[in-house]
C-alpha atoms as one frame of an Amber mdcrd trajectory, in Angstrom:
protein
   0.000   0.000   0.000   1.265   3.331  -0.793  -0.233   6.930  -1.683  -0.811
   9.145  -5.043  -0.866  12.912  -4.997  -3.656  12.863  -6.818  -5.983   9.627
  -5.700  -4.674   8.966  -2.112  -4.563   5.741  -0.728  -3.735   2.990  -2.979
  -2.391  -0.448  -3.910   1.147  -0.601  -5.511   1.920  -3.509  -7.749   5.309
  -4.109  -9.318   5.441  -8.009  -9.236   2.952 -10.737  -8.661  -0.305 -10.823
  -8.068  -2.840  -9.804  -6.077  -6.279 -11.382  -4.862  -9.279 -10.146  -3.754
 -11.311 -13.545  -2.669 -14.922 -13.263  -1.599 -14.753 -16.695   1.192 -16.112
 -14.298   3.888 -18.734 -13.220   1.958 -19.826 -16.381   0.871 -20.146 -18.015
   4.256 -21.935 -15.075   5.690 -24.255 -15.373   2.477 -24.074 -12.162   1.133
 -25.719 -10.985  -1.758 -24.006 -11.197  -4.493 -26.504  -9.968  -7.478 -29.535
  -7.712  -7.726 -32.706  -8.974  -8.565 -31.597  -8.182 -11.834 -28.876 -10.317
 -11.848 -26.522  -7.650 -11.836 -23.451  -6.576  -9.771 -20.783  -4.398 -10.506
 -16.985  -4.309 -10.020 -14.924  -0.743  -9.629 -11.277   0.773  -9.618  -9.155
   3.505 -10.651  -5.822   2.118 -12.089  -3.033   4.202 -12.960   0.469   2.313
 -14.838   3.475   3.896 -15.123   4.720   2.857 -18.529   3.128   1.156 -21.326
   5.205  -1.377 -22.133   4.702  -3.638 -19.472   1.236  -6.092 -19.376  -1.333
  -5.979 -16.440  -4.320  -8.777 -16.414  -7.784  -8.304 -14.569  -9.614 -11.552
 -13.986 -12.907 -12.530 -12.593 -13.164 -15.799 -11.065 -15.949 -18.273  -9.903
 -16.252 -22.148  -9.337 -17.267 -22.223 -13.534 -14.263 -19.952 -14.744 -12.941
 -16.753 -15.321 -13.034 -13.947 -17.404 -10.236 -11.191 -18.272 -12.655  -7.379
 -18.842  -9.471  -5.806 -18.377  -5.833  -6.831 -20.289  -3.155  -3.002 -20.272
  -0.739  -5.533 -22.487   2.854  -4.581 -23.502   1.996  -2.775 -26.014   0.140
   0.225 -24.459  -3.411  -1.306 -25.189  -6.256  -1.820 -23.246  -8.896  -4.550
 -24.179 -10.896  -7.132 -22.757 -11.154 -10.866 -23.683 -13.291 -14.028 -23.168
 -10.394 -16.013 -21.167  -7.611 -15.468 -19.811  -5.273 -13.969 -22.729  -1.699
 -14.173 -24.274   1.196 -11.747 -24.705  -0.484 -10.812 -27.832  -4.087 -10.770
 -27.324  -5.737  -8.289 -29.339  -9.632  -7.180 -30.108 -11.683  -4.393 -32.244
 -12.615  -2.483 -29.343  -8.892  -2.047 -27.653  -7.940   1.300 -27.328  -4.648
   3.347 -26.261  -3.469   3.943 -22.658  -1.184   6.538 -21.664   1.614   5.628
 -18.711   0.944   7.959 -15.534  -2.545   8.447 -16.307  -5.544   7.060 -13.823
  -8.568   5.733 -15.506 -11.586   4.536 -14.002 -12.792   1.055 -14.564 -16.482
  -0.083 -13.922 -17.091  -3.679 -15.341 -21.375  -4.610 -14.898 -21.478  -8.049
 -14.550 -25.264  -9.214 -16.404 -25.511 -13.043 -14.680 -28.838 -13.631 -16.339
 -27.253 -12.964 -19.849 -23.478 -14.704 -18.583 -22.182 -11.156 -20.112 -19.863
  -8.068 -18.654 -20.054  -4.854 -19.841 -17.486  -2.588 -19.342 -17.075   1.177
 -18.236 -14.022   3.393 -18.960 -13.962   6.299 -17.617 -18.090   6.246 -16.840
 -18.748   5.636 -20.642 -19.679   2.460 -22.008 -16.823   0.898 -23.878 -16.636
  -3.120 -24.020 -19.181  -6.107 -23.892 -17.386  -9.332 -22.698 -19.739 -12.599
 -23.204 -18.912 -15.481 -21.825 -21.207 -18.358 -23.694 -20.796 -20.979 -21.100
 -24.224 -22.135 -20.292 -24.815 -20.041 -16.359 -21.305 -18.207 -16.035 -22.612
 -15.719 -13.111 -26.658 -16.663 -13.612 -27.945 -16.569 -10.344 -31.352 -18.272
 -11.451 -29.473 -21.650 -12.705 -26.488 -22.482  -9.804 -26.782 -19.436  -6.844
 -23.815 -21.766  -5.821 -21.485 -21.658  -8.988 -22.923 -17.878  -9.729 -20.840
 -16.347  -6.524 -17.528 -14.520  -7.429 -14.950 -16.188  -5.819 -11.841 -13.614
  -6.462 -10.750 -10.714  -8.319  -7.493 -11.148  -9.506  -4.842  -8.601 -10.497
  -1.383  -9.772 -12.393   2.109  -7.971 -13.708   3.262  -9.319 -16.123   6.644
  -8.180 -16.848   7.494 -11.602 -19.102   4.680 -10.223 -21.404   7.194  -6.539
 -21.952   7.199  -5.304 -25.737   9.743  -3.144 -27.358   8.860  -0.514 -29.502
   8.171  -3.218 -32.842   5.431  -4.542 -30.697   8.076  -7.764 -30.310   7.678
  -9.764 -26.745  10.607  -9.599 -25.132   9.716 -10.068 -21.986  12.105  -9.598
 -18.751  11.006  -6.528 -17.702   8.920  -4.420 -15.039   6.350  -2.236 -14.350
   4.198  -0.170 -11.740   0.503   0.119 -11.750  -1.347   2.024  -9.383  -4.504
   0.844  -7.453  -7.192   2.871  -5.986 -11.063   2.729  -4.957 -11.444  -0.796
  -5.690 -14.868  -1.777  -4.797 -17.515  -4.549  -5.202 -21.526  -3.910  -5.224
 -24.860  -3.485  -6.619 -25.062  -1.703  -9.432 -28.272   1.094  -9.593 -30.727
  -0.040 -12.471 -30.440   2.553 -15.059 -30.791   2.698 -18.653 -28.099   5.244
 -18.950 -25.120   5.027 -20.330 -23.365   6.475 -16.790 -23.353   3.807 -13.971
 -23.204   4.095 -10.212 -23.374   2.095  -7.260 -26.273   1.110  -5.181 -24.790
   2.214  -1.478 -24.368   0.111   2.044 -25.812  -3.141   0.017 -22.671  -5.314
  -0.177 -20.211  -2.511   1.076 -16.704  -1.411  -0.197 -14.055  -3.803  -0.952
């Protein structure tokens, strides 16, 4: 843990991985969806450089997902599973090193599909086709989020070709993280639903 001038308190990652497991939550039986079958998943990340790969991943007892992949080459996307060195999809866009950006990924259990929030603006859909991934009405059991995974990876480094080369290193910044209810809205702006699951 560490600070930032601008966002405060946050989590500093330069190796590794971090995990964010739910097993409190699920033995106190916490609710983990609306009655929509939504919940929602927000942070602020900030990385230092572009050239070094960061991986998002939501877990449960079915799978995970990756709504969030800052690869090597100063892209961020989104994929299915969890993706290589060289992943790549239509809707990636640019990141900039030493610049926070505000993630908000709206998981949709009924439909087994994420959508995903930069900056407050819709941005990225993320299906996952496996029959229930997060559907509360088929398996309450298998719908439940077990962890929310972070990863550097500094073996997935590009040069400036857009080569791996791996071997390197990288900071990214943590901040806000927090897991909840998302409000039902229609809007292309989303928000949280406050003191039903409670921050992260």
């Amino acid at each position: 843990v560490g600070t930032d001038s601008e966002k405060g308190s946050c989590i500093i990652m330069n190796t590794g991985q971090l995990f964010k497991y739910f097993t409190e939550e699920k033995q106190a039986g916490k609710t983990f969806f609306n009655e929509q079958g939504q919940a929602m998943v927000s942070f602020d990340i900030c990385a230092e450089q572009t050239d070094c790969a960061f991986v998002v991943e939501l877990k449960t007892p079915q799978g995970g997902t990756t709504p969030l992949f800052m690869n090597g080459g100063g892209k961020m996307l989104g994929v299915e599973i969890y993706p290589d060195a060289t992943s790549h999809s239509d809707k990636e866009v640019e990141y900039e090193a030493n610049r926070w950006y505000n993630i908000k990924m709206v998981i949709h259990g009924k439909q087994s599909y994420i959508d995903v929030y930069l900056d407050n603006q819709y941005w990225n859909r993320i299906d996952r086709p496996l029959s229930g991934f997060f559907n509360p009405d088929i398996d309450p059991e298998k719908a439940k989020i077990e962890s929310i995974d972070f990863t550097v990876r500094g073996d997935w480094t590009m040069d400036s070709t857009g080569a791996v080369v791996g071997g390197g290193s990288g900071r990214f910044k943590i901040a806000n993280l927090t897991y909840g209810l998302p409000k039902p809205s229609e809007m292309e702006e989303v928000a949280f639903v406050k003191n039903e699951v409670g921050n992260i």
